[in-house]
C-alpha positions, 0 to 999 in steps of 0.5 A: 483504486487500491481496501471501510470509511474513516475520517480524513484526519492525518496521521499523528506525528508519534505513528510514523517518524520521518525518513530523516528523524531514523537516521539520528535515533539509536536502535534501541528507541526505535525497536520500542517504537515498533514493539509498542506499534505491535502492542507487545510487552518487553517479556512477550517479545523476549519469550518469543525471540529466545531472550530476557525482558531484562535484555529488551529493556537494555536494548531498549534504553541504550545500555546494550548493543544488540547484535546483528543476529538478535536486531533481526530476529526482534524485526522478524518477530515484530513483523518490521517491514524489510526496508525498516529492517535495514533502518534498524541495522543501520541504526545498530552500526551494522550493514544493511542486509537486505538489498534495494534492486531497481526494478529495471535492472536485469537482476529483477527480469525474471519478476518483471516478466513473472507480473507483466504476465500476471496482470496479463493473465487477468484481463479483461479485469483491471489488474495494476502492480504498485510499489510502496508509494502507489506509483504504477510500475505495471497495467494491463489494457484494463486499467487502461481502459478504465482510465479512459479519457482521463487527462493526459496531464495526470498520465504522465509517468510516474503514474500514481494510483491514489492520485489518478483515482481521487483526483478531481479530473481523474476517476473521482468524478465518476466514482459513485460512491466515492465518499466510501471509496475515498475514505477506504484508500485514506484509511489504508494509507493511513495504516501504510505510513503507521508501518513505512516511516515514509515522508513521501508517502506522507507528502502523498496522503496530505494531497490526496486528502486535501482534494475537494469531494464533489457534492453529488459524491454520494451513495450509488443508485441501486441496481436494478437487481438487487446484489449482495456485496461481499466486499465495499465495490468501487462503482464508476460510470464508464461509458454511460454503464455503472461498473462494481468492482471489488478490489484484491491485492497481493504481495509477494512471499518471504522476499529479499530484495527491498523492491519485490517486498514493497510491490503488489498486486491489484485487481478490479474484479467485477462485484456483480453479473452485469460489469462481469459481462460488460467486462468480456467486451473490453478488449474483442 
């Protein structure tokens, strides 16, 4: 489930280091890699963070440490993820600053009560919250719904969305457009690894993407009355009836806590009047 058609190619290797290879690197390669990632010159990003390009260059190649303060202030202007934000103080010699809470612990209550009425909220739509790797940490009864008779071997938790969605026994199948659909969720993820220097997340995209497309994965048969889309619709059949649903995420603001930053929020809206009516009967 989770925003247009691309090719299937990996990710090249230069995007996204792994997890393992951060860990030997100094600050200063990776705070190029993630200003040429950002296209950003040396003297573009010193003006913004209040510093010199002659500084940037020494950080850059090694022959100045930067300090706490000035690794932060690069990350934020360079708009790192708060995960690699830690990378890059740990690669400094510093502390990491932000912390990474379970998601169960009783610290993080209040966010787990805050999304599970969220989701809540939204029904009959399909609403979902996903961490950083697509793993289902929350669904309300219509994503339930929709996952409807899918087998029970690929709804054992950890549910993963981009899994339940392309896998050939999971919704593929009833995708109607899923060549598009397809295309859109491994374009995102390519976007996602390109920014989260994630090996699982690479490990995921290499088996979503390497499932088979059913050859009547095509385009959708036009409905009956005309509809003008404002956004590419997931169509699936669910139940004899053909469903469009157009997908919307959303992040929380200026989080502090690793977990909270990587979680978000999807909902299945319906694209047209006819899944919108049909929708209102899912849960009387």
């Amino acid at each position: 489930m989770t925003t247009a058609p691309s090719e299937t190619t990996a990710p090249s290797e230069t995007t996204a280091p792994s997890e393992t290879a951060s860990r030997t690197e100094g600050v200063g390669p990776l705070l190029r890699a993630w200003r040429q990632r950002r296209r950003v010159s040396q003297l573009e990003l010193a003006l913004r963070a209040g510093s010199s390009a002659r500084h940037i260059s020494f950080v850059e190649t090694g022959r100045s440490r930067p300090s706490e303060e000035m690794v932060l202030r690069l990350a934020e202007h360079l708009d790192v993820p708060m995960r690699e934000r830690n990378a890059l103080l740990l690669a400094a010699g510093y502390a990491p600053r932000y912390p990474e809470t379970p998601l169960d612990d009783p610290a993080l209550e209040v966010v787990r009560t805050g999304i599970e009425r969220l989701i809540g909220g939204f029904e009959p739509y399909p609403a979902l919250v996903v961490d950083a790797g697509y793993d289902v940490v929350a669904a309300n009864r219509g994503v339930l719904a929709l996952f409807d008779g899918i087998p029970e071997t690929l709804l054992t938790p950890p549910l993963n969305a981009v899994r339940l969605t392309l896998h050939p026994r999971g919704l593929a199948p009833r995708i109607r457009n899923l060549r598009e659909w397809r295309g859109h969720l491994l374009e995102q993820m390519r976007r996602n690894i390109a920014l989260r220097r994630s090996d699982r997340l690479r490990a995921l995209y290499d088996e979503v993407a390497a499932y088979p497309v059913p050859d009547t994965a095509g385009h959708p048969e036009e409905p009956a009355e005309p509809v003008a889309y404002f956004a590419l619709p997931m169509v699936v059949e669910h139940r004899g009836r053909t469903l469009s649903f157009v997908s919307s995420i959303a992040t929380f603001n200026t989080p502090m806590d690793v977990t909270v930053a990587e979680l978000a929020v999807e909902t299945l809206l319906p694209a047209d009047p006819a899944t919108a009516a049909y929708l209102q009967t899912w849960l009387d």
